[in-house]
Structure formats: C-alpha cells, structure tokens
N, C-alpha and C positions, 0 to 999 in steps of 0.2 A: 446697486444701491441697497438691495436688500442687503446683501452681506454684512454690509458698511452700516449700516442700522443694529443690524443683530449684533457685530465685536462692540457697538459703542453703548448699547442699551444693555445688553449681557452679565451677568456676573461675570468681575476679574477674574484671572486665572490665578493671579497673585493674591488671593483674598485667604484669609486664615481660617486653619479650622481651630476645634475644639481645644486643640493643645500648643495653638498660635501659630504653629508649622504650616507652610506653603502647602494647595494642594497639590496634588500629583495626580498629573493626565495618564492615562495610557493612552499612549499612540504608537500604533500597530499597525502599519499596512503593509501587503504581502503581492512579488511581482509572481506570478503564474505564468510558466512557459514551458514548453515541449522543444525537442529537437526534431530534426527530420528521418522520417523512416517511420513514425506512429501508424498501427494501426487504427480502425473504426473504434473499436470496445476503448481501446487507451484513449483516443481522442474525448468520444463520451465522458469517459471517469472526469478528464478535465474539467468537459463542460458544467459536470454534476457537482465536482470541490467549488467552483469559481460562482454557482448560486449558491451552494451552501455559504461562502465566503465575502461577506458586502462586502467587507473592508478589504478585496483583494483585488489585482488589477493585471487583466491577462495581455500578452503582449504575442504579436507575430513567432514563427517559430524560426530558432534559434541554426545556423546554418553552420555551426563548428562544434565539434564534439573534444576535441583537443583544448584549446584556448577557454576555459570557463570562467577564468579571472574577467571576462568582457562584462559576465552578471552584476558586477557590482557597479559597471558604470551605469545599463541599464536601470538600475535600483537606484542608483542615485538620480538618473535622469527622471524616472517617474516618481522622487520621492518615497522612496518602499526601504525598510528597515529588514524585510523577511525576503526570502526568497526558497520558493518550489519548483524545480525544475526536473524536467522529466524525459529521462534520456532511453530512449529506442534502440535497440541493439538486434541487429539480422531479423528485424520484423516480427520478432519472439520473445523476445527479454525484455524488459523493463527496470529500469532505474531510476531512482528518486534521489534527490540532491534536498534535503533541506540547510536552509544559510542562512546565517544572520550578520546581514552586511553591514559595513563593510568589513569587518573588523573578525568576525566570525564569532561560534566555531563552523562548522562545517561535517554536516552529517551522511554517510550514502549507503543507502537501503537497498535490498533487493524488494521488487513488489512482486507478490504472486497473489492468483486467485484473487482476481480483480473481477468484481461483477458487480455494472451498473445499474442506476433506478431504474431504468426502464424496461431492461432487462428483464429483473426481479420480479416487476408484477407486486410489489406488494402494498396491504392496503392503506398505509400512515401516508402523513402528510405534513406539511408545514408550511408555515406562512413565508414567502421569501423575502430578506432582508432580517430575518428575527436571528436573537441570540443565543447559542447553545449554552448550556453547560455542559462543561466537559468531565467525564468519569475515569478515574485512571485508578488501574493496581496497584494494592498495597506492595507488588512485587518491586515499584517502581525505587521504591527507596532501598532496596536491600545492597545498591553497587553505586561507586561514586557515574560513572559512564551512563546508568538507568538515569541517574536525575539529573545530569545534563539532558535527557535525548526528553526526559517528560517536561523540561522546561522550553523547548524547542517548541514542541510541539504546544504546548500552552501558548507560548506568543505568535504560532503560526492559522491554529485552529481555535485560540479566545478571541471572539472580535468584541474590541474593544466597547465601549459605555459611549455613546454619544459618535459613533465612529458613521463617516460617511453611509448614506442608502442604509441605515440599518432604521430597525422599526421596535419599541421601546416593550418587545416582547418576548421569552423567555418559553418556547414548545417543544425545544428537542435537545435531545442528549446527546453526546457522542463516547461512547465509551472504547478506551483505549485495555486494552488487557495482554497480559505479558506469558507465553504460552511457550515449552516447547524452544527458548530462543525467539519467538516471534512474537512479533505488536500485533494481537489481532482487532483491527477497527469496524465500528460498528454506529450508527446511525437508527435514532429512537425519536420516535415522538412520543410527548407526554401528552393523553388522551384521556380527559376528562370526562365520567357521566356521573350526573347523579341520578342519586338512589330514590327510586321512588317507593312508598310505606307498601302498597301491595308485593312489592320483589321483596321489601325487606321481613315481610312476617310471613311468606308464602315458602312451606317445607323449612321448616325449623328444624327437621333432626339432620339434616345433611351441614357437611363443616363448613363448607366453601358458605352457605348460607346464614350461617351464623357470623360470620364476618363481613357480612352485608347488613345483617339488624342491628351489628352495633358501629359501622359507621354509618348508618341511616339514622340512629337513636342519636348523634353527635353532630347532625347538620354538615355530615362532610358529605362530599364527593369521593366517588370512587374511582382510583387514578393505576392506569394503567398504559406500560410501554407496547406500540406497535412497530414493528421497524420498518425506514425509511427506503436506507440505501443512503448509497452503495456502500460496499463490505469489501474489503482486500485486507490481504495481513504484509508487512516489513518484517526483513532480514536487515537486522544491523551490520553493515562489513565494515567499516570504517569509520574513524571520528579523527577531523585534519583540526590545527587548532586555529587557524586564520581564516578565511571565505576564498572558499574554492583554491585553498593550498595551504602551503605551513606544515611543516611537524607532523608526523601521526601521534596523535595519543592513547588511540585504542584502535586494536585490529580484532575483530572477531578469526580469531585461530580454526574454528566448527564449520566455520559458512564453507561451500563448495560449488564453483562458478559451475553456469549452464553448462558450459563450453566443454567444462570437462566432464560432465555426466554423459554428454552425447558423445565425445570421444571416447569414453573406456565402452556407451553400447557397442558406437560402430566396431570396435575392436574386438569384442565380446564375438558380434557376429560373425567378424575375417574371422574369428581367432576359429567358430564352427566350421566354415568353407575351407582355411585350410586343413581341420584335419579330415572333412572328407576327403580333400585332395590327395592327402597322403596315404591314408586306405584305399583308394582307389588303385593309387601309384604301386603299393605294396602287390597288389591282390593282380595287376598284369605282370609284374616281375614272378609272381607265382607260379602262374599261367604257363609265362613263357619258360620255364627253366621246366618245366612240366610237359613242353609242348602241347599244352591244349589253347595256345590261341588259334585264332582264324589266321590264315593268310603268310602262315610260318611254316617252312617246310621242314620236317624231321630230316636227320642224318639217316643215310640209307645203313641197315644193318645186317648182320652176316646170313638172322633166317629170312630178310624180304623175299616175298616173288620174283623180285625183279633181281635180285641177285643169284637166285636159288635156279631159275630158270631162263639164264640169258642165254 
C-alpha cells in the first residue's frame, strides 16, 4: 500500500521541465555474476563492487562458460539493463564481460592486480548505499573504441538518482584512468575536516600551511581523498557489437593471452634442459671415442703387456 500511496501522491514522471520536454529517468540496474572456478580474492572483489553497487543485483553462479547469450535472459528475468560478469579461467585468470542487454555492445577485459578492501587495510570509508561520482581520463576521448568503453562503464558504475537502496548522498569517487593500454580503477572517499583558526595561523612560513589560513579565512572545509578499495586495472581484448556475440568491432592487436606467456616460460625452460642434455650427450661421445669412459674396454694393441708378454 505504501508503494501504491507513493506512484499516486508522487510527482509525474510525465510532468515538464523548464523547456516543456518530458523528464528523463535514468534507469540503471546491473545483473552481477561470476562463473565456476572463482577463487577467495575474486569472489571478495565481487562482494566489494555489488556494496559499492545499490543499484545492482547479484545472482547464483553461472555453470557454462560456452553459452553466454543465457545472460540476457537472466537480465531480463531480473529486470537489469547492465550486465557484469566474471569469468575464471584454470583458477588464475580472470575475465570480465561488461554488456549492455539485450541489445549490446559487448565489452571483454583482462582483470589483473585485483586487491580487495579488506585486504588493503586502508583507512576511508563510505556510507553504503551512497552515490559516487565518477572520474575518467581525458585519455578517454582520444579514440572512438575509449568512449564506447567510458560510456559502458558510466552506465554500469553511475548509480542512478533516486535508484533502489541508494541513500541521497554523494562521498566517494571512483576514478577511472587510462595507463599503459590499461583502465586503472581506483575508489576514494571524499573526507571533510574543518579548519580550525589555531591550525590556521599556527607556522605561517610553511606553504602547506598557508593554504590552510586562507581556506580557513573563507569558511571552507578542507577536503581531501582517502582510498577505499578495491583497486584492479582492465586490459581491453575485445568489443562484440550485440550482448554476448555479433560482429567484432575492435580487437586489441597488443593484448597477449596468459596462456601463452606460461607457454613460451615452459618452453623457455625445456628449451635450457635440452641443451644441457645435448652437452652432456656431446661431452660422453668424447669420452668414448677417447676411451676414457668407465666400463669401456680399449682395443688391445701391438705395445700391451698382454700382447708383448703372452
């Protein structure tokens, strides 16, 4: 009844603004799921996006790594527009699927250097259920493929104005930055103290302190980032143009799968073993054509004893 109270007593959604135009909702909700094979640290990361995340909705884990077209029906089934999904690979890799269902595009990341809040130890905080603002590289606009992937993530990580479990408050940042090929993410709280008159006229000749008398002389607060958590950076490899298939539209050419980094070590290593093997193999054929191995008897010859003296 309450609901049914609030749509009828509410402002329209159809009501006009300023320039007579309809307003416009954003409505953003995002499905959260993992597949099977996650370790402890990956699971955490989860649990860590999906508080930072009101507006997101986490679902059991996912039992086909083949078949990913199923995401969109789950998205539909929970009403979700977004879709984050996170795929395990030999208990070591990690992959990230961002989607925007049903329709797409369809974005897949490598995640590395994944470390969770709890982890980190560090000493920000944030109210949960609050709204970030999001910070993104000027890098982001330099290629049409970048401002695809930062409008992605704008509608996955902006939660919404009025959106489900959120709280009508605004403490931490998340900045996206473009590094290297890599998105490195980063999580801030905005940490408020004011200035009280003895810090602000106490050691006037130091500079750091002079920027405390004059915004102490201006009634502000002195505002500074502490970080949250968690921190991981994406590798872009792919952009499909539908949700979870379609067309490639962009392939990162640079990226280089785990798979084969650990295959050229192991190879690396045979590649040592055999050539002690064939130094080895060399250095008895020596030997023996030399007769000084063990166990090899020489050709008897003309000065032996045993010839010289039969």
């Amino acid at each position: 009844m309450a609901t049914v109270y609030k749509s009828l007593t509410g402002p329209s959604v159809k009501s006009a603004s300023t320039n007579g135009a309809p307003i416009k909702k954003n409505r953003q909700r995002v499905l959260i799921l993992s597949s099977r094979g996650v370790t402890s640290r990956q699971r955490h990361l989860l649990n860590d996006l999906y508080s930072l995340l009101p507006h997101s909705r986490k679902d059991a884990k996912l039992d086909t790594k083949t078949k990913l077209y199923q995401l969109n029906e789950l998205a539909d089934l929970y009403n979700c527009n977004n879709v984050l999904f996170f795929e395990a690979r030999k208990g070591k890799d990690l992959y990230i699927w961002m989607s925007k269902a049903p329709n797409g595009p369809t974005v897949k990341c490598h995640m590395q250097n994944l470390h969770t809040t709890t982890e980190l130890h560090f000493p920000g905080n944030c109210l949960r259920g609050s709204r970030p603002l999001l910070s993104f590289d000027a890098s982001f606009n330099s290629s049409p493929y970048l401002v695809l992937i930062k409008e992605l993530l704008t509608h996955i990580f902006g939660v919404p104005k009025g959106a489900r479990k959120t709280k009508p408050f605004v403490d931490h940042i998340m900045g996206f930055t473009l590094a290297d090929g890599k998105i490195w993410i980063r999580c801030f709280e905005i940490r408020e103290t004011a200035v009280s008159k003895s810090a602000a006229h106490s050691q006037p000749g130091e500079e750091a302190e002079k920027e405390l008398v004059a915004v102490g002389e201006k009634g502000e607060t002195k505002i500074n980032l502490v970080e949250i958590g968690p921190r991981f950076l994406l590798t872009p490899i792919v952009i499909l143009e539908s949700s979870f298939g379609g067309p490639v539209i962009y392939e990162n050419k640079e990226f280089v799968s785990p798979n084969q980094i650990r295959s050229e070590l192991r190879l690396s290593k045979a590649g040592k073993y055999n050539h002690r093997a064939e130094q080895q193999i060399e250095r008895k054929a020596k030997k023996g054509d030399l007769g000084l191995r063990t166990g090899r008897e020489r050709p008897n010859g003309e000065l032996e004893d045993r010839v010289l003296f039969a």
